[in-house]
C-alpha positions as CSV (number, residue, x, y, z in Angstrom):
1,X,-53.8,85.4,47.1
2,X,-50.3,85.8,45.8
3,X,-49.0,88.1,43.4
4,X,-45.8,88.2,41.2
5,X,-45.0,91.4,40.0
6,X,-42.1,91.2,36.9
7,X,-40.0,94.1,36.0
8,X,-38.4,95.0,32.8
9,X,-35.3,96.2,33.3
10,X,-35.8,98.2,29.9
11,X,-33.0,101.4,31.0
12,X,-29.6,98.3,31.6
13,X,-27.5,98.8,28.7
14,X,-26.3,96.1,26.4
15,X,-22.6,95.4,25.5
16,X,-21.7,98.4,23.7
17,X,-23.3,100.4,26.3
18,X,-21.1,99.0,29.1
19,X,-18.1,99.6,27.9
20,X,-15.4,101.9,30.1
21,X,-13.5,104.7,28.5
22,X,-10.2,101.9,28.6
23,X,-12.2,99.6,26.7
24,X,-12.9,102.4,23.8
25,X,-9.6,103.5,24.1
26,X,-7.7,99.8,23.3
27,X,-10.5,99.7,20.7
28,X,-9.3,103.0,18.7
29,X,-5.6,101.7,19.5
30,X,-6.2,98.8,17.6
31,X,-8.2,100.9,14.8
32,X,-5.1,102.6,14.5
33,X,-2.8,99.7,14.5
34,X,-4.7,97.9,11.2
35,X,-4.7,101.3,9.8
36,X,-1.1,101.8,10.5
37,X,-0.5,98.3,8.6
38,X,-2.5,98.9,5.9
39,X,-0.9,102.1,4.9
40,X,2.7,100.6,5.4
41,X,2.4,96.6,4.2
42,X,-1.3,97.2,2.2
43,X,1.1,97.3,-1.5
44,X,2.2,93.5,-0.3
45,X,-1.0,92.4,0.8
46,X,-3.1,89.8,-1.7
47,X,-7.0,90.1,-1.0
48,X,-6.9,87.4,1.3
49,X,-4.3,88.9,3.8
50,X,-6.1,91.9,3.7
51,X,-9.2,90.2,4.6
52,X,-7.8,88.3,7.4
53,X,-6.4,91.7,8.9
54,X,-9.6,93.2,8.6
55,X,-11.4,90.4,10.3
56,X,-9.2,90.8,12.8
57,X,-9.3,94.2,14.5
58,X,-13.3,93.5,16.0
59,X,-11.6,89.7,16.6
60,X,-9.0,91.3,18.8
61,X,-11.2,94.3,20.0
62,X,-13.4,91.6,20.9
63,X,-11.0,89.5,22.8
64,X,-9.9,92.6,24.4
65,X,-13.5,93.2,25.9
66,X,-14.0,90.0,26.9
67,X,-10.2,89.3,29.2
68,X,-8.9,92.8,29.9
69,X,-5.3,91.1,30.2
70,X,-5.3,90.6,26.4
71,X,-5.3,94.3,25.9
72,X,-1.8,95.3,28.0
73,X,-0.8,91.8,26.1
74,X,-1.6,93.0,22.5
75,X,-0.5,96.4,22.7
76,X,2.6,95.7,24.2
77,X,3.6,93.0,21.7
78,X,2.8,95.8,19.1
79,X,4.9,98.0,20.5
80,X,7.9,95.8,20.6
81,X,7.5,94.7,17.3
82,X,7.0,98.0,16.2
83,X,10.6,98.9,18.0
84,X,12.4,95.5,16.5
85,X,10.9,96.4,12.5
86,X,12.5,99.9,13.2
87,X,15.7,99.4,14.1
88,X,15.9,96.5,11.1
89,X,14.2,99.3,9.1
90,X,17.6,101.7,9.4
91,X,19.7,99.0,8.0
92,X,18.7,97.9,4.5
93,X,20.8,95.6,2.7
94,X,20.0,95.3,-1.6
95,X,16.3,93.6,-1.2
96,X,15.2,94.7,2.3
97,X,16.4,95.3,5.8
98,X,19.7,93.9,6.6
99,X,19.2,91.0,8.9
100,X,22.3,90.7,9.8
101,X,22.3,93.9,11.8
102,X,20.2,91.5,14.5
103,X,23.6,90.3,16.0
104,X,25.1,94.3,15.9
105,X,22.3,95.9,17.3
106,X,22.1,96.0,21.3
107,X,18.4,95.4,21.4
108,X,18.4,93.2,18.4
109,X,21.2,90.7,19.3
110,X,19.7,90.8,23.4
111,X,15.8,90.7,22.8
112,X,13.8,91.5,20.1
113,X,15.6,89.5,17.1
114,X,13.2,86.8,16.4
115,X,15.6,84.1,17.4
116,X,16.7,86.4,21.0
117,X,12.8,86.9,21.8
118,X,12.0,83.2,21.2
119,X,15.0,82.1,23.5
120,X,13.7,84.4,25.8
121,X,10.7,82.3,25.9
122,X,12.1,79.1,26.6
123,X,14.0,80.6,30.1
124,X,10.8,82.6,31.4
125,X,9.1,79.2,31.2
126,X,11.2,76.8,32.4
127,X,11.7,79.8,35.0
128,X,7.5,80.1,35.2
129,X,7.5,76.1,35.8
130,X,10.0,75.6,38.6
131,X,8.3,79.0,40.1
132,X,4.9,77.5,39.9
133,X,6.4,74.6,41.8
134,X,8.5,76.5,44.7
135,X,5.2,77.6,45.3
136,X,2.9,75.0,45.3
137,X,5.0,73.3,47.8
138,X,4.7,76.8,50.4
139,X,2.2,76.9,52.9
140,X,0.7,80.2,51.6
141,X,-1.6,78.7,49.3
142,X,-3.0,80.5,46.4
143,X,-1.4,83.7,47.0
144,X,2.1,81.8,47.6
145,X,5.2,84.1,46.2
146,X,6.5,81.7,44.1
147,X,2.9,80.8,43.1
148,X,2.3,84.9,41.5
149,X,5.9,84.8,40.3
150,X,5.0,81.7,38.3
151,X,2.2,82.8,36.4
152,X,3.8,86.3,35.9
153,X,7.0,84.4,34.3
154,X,4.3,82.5,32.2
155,X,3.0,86.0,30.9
156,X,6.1,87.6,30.6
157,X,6.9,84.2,28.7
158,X,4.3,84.8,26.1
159,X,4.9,88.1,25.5
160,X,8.5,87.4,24.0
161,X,6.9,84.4,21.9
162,X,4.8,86.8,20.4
163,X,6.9,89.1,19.8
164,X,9.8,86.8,18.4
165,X,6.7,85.5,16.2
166,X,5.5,88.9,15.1
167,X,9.5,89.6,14.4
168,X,9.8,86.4,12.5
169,X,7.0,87.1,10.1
170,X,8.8,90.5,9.3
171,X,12.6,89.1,8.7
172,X,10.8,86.3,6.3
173,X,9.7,89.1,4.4
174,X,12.9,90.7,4.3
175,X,15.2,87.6,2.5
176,X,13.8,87.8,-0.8
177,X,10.6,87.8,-3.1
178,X,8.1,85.0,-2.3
179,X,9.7,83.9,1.3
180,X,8.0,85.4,3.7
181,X,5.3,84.0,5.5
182,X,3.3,83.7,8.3
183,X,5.5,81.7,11.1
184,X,3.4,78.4,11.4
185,X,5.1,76.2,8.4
186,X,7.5,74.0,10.5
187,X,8.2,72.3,13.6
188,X,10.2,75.7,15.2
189,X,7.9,78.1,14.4
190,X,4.3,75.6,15.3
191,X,6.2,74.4,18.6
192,X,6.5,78.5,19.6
193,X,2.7,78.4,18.8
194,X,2.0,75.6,21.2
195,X,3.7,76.6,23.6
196,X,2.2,80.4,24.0
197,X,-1.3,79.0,23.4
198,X,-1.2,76.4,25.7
199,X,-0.1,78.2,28.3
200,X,-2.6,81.9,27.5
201,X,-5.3,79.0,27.6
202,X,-4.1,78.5,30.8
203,X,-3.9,81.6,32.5
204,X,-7.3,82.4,31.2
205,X,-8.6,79.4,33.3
206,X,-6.3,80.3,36.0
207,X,-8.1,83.7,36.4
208,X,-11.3,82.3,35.5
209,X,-11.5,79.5,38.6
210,X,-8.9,81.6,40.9
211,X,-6.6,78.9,41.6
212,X,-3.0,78.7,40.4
213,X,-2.7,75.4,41.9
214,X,-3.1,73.9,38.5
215,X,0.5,75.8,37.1
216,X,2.6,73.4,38.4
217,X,0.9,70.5,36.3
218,X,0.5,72.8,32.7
219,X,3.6,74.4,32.6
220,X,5.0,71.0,32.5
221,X,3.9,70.1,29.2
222,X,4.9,73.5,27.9
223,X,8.4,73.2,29.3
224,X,8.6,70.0,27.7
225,X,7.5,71.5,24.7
226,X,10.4,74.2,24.8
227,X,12.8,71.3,25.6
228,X,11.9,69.6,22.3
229,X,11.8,73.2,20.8
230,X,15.5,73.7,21.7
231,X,17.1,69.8,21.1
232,X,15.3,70.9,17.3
233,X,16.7,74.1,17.0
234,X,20.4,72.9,17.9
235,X,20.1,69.4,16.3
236,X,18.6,70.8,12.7
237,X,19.1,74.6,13.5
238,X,15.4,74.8,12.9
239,X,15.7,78.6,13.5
240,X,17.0,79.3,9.8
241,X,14.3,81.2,8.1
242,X,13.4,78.8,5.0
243,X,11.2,79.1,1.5
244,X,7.3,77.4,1.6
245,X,7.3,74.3,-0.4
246,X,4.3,74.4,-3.1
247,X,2.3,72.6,-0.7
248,X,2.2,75.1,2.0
249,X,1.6,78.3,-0.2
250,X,-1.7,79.0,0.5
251,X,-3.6,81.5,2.7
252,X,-5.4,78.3,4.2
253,X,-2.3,77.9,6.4
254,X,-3.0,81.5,8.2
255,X,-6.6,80.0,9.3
256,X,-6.0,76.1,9.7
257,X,-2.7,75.7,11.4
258,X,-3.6,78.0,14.6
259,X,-7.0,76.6,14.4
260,X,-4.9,73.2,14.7
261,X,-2.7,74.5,17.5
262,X,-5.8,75.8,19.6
263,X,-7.0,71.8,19.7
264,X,-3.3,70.3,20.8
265,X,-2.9,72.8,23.1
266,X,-6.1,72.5,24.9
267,X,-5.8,69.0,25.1
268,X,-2.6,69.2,26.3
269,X,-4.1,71.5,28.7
270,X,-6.7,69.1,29.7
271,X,-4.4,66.4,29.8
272,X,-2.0,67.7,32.6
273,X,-5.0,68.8,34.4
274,X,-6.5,65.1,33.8
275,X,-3.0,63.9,36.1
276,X,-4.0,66.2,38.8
277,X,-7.3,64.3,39.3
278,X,-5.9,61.3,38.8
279,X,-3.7,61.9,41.7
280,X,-6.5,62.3,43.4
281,X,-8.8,59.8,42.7
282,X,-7.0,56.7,41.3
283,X,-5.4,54.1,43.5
284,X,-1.8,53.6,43.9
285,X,-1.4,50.6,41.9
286,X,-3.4,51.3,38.8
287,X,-0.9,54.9,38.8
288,X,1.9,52.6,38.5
289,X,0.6,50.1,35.7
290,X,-0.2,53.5,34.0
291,X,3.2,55.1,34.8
292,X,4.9,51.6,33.5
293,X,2.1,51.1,30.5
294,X,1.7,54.3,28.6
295,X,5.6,55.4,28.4
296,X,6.4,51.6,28.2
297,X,4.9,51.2,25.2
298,X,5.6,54.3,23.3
299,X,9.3,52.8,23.9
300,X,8.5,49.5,22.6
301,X,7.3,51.0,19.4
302,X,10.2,53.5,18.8
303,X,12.4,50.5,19.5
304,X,10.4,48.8,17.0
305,X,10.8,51.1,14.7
306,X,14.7,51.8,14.9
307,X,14.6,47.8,14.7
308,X,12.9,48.0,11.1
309,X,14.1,51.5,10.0
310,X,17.4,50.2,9.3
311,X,20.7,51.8,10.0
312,X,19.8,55.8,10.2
313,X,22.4,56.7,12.4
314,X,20.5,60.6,12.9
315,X,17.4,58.8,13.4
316,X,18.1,56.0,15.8
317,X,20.4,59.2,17.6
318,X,17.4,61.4,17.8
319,X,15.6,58.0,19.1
320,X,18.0,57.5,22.0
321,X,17.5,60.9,22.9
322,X,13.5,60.4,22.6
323,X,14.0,57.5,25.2
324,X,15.9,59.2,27.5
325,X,13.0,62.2,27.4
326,X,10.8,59.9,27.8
327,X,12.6,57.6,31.1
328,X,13.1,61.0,32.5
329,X,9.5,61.9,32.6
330,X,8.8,58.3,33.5
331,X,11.1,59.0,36.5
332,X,9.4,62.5,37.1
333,X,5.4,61.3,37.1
334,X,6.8,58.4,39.2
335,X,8.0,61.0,41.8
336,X,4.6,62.8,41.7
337,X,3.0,59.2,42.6
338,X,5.3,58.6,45.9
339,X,4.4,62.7,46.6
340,X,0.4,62.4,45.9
341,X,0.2,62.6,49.7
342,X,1.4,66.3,50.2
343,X,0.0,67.3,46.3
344,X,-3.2,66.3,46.9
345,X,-3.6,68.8,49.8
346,X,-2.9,71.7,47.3
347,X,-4.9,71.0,44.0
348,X,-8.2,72.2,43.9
349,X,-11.6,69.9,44.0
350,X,-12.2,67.6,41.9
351,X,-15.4,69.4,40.6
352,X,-13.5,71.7,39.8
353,X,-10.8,70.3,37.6
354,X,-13.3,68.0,36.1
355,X,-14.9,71.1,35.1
356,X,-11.9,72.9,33.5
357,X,-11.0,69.7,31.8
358,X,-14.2,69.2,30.4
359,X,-14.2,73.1,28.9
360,X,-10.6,72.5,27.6
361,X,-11.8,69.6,25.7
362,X,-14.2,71.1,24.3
363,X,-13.1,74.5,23.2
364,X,-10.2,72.2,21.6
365,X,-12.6,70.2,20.1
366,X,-14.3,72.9,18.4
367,X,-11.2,74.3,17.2
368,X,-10.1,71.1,16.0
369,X,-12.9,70.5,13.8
370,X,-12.8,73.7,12.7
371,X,-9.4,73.1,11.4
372,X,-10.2,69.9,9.6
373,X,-12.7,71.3,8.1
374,X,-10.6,74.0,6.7
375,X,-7.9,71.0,6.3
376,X,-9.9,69.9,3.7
377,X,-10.3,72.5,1.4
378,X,-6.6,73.5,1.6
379,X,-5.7,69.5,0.4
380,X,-9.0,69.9,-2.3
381,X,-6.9,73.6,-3.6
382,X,-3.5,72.0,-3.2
383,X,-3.6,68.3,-4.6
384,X,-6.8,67.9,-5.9
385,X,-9.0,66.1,-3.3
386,X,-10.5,66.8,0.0
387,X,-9.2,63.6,1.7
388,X,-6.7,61.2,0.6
389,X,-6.2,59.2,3.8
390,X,-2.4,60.5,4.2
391,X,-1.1,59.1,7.6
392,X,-1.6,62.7,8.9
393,X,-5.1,63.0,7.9
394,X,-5.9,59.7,9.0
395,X,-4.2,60.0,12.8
396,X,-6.1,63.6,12.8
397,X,-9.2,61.6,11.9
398,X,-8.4,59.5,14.7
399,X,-7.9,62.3,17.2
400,X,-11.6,63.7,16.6
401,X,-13.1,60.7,17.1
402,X,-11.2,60.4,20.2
403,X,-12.4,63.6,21.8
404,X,-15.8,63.4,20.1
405,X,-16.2,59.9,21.8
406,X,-15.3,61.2,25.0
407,X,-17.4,64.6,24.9
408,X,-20.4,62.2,23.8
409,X,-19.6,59.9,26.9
410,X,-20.1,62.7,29.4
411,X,-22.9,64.4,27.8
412,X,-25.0,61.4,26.9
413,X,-23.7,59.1,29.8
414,X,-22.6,61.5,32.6
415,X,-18.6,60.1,32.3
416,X,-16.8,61.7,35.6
417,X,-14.0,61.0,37.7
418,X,-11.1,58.7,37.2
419,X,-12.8,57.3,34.1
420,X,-12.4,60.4,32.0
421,X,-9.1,61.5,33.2
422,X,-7.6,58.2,32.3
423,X,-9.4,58.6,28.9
424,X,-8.1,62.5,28.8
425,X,-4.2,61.6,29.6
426,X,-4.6,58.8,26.7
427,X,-6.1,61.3,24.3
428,X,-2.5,63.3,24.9
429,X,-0.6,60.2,23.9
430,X,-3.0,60.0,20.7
431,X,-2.4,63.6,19.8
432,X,1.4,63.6,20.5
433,X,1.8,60.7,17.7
434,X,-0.4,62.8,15.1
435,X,1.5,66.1,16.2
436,X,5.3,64.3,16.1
437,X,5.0,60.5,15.5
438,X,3.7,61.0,12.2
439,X,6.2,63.0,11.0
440,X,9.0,61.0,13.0
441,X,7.6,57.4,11.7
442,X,5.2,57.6,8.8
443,X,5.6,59.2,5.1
444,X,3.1,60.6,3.3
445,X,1.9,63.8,1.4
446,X,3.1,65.9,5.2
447,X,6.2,65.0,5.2
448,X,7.3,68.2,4.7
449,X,7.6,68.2,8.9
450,X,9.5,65.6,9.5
451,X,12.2,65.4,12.0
């Protein structure tokens, strides 16, 4: 006769219980920080900000706990900041600090300025990128030099964006009554969100499966992202701190834009990681109908459009420009096809990158709806209804249902493979037009980010 003796293991402790002295020292640290804020800023905070700051020190403790990286990554964007608002702080001009000290000041004019930090950004990750690639390309592997310096350009990258956002928020503040604001209300500030999102996202995975084969193929979407970041920033000199338009005066915008930015950057995310597999797994000629059909026709409609737009000479230049981005990642992926041979032999298994792609999508997903959700009030408190089908809101709509369609397809119907990674690198073309083709084609009640 067998018997099956069960033990409680009543004496393990639970979560709180585990914790190492580091872990209860970068809680008090952040304790301190909110406290800090709240005796300095409190007098300028409404109720809401005040709420959100509150509901974030166990949201970053939290975090914190859970990826020990965040914690050196949190307390050393603090500190930073902290450095940048005190040297502002000794030059006050009639309303607030003197911006203008940020091209006097050494540290100010080289790195901690907003616009210095953010510029930063864009080098460490077209650095981080060509890195990752150097050493994908090595035969040492996963512990290849160029491999490491990648992904530590990629955190030293996101760093500076948080710190040039956490500058920005405090030199709104400092122009005049009723312009400051959180650093999410136009194309510059939400394409420095992507950017840093997509890529912590990212290095999460990255520690999370132990493979930074994956680099190479992310960081090119987030380079890309910087490259738009900058033609913006020279082309409209996007970096000018402006006033919110009535529209986008609400505390909604703290919750539902990063909420927003969670979603496009995961599916971005899932997306490059989707062209890995595909790589992989698809044949040779169905790559090159893909390579020739999804660019192809994103150029046939923006050559549509300058056809029926008329004669905007800025907008049929900014166009051009568009297609040549576009031809020269055409040229780029189509490079990656006649080298699948040697870049196959590098990526990781498909099981695994159908896993992380799966994860990303769904993470996004639940972010995304989150934001919709929270969408909808902000359009209910600022004109009047929850949905008017503005193009926005209707290509947002059209994103969900994307994602939902495919997380349903794989849960109900076991989708794998080549299947979903075509359906994945779609989705990016589908989110791409509701992040920038709206605003670049369509009018409507979000036009307030056009190009």
């Amino acid at each position: 006769m067998n018997t099956t003796t069960t033990t409680l293991d009543l004496g393990r402790p639970g979560l709180i219980g585990r914790r190492a002295p580091l872990d209860w020292l970068f809680a008090a640290l952040v304790v301190g920080g909110a406290a800090y804020a709240f005796r300095r800023y409190g007098a300028a905070m409404d109720g809401y900000e005040k709420g959100i700051l509150v509901g974030a020190i166990p949201a970053l403790i939290a975090l914190g706990w859970f990826w020990g990286p965040l914690r050196g990554l949190a307390l050393g964007v603090g500190a930073a900041s902290l450095v940048a608002i005190n040297l502002y702080a000794g030059h006050t001009d009639s309303f607030g600090a003197d911006l203008a000290v940020g091209s006097q000041v050494f540290l100010l004019k080289y790195l901690l300025s907003s616009q210095s930090a953010i510029l930063w950004m864009g080098v460490l990750f077209f650095m981080s990128t060509l890195f990752y690639w150097f050493g994908f390309f090595s035969k040492a592997g996963n512990d290849a030099a160029g491999l490491r310096i990648g992904s530590l350009l990629a955190w030293a990258a996101v760093f500076m964006a948080l710190t040039g956002t956490m500058v920005r928020w405090y030199e709104s503040h400092q122009i005049g009554p009723m312009i400051g604001h959180i650093p999410v209300s136009n194309l510059y500030e939400v394409f420095v969100l992507f950017s840093w999102l997509t890529t912590l996202f990212y290095l999460y995975y990255e520690a999370h499966y132990k493979t930074r084969a994956l680099g190479p193929f992310v960081m090119l979407v987030v380079s890309a992202a910087v490259g738009f970041l900058l033609w913006y920033t020279v082309e409209r000199e996007a970096q000018e701190i402006q006033p919110l338009v009535p529209a986008l005066q609400s505390w909604w915008m703290k919750l539902h834009v990063p909420a927003n930015f969670i979603g496009y950057g995961t599916f971005a995310l899932a997306a490059m990681v989707s062209l890995a597999c595909l790589l992989k797994t698809a044949s040779s000629r169905s790559l090159w109908i893909g390579l020739v059909a999804l660019p192809g026709g994103v150029l046939v409609l923006m050559g549509l459009y300058a056809l029926v737009g008329g004669p905007d000479e800025a907008m049929q230049a900014a166009l051009v420009k568009g297609a040549r981005m576009i031809g020269g990642t055409g040229a780029f992926f189509a490079l990656m096809i006649l080298l699948r041979g040697p870049i196959n032999t590098r990526t990781p298994s498909l099981e695994l990158m159908d896993d992380l792609m799966y994860k990303a999508i769904a993470v996004g997903f639940a972010f995304f709806t989150i934001a919709t959700v929270l969408g909808a009030f902000w359009a209910a408190e600022a004109w009047g209804g929850y949905w008017s089908w503005d193009p926005k809101e209707t290509w947002a709509l059209i994103v969900w249902l994307n994602y939902a369609a495919w997380l349903h397809m794989r849960l109900m119907k076991g989708l794998r493979g080549t299947a979903a990674a075509w359906w994945s690198l779609g989705g990016l073309i589908i989110t791409t037009f509701a992040f920038l083709g709206v605003n670049m084609f369509l009018s409507g009640l979000h036009s307030y980010g056009t190009l």
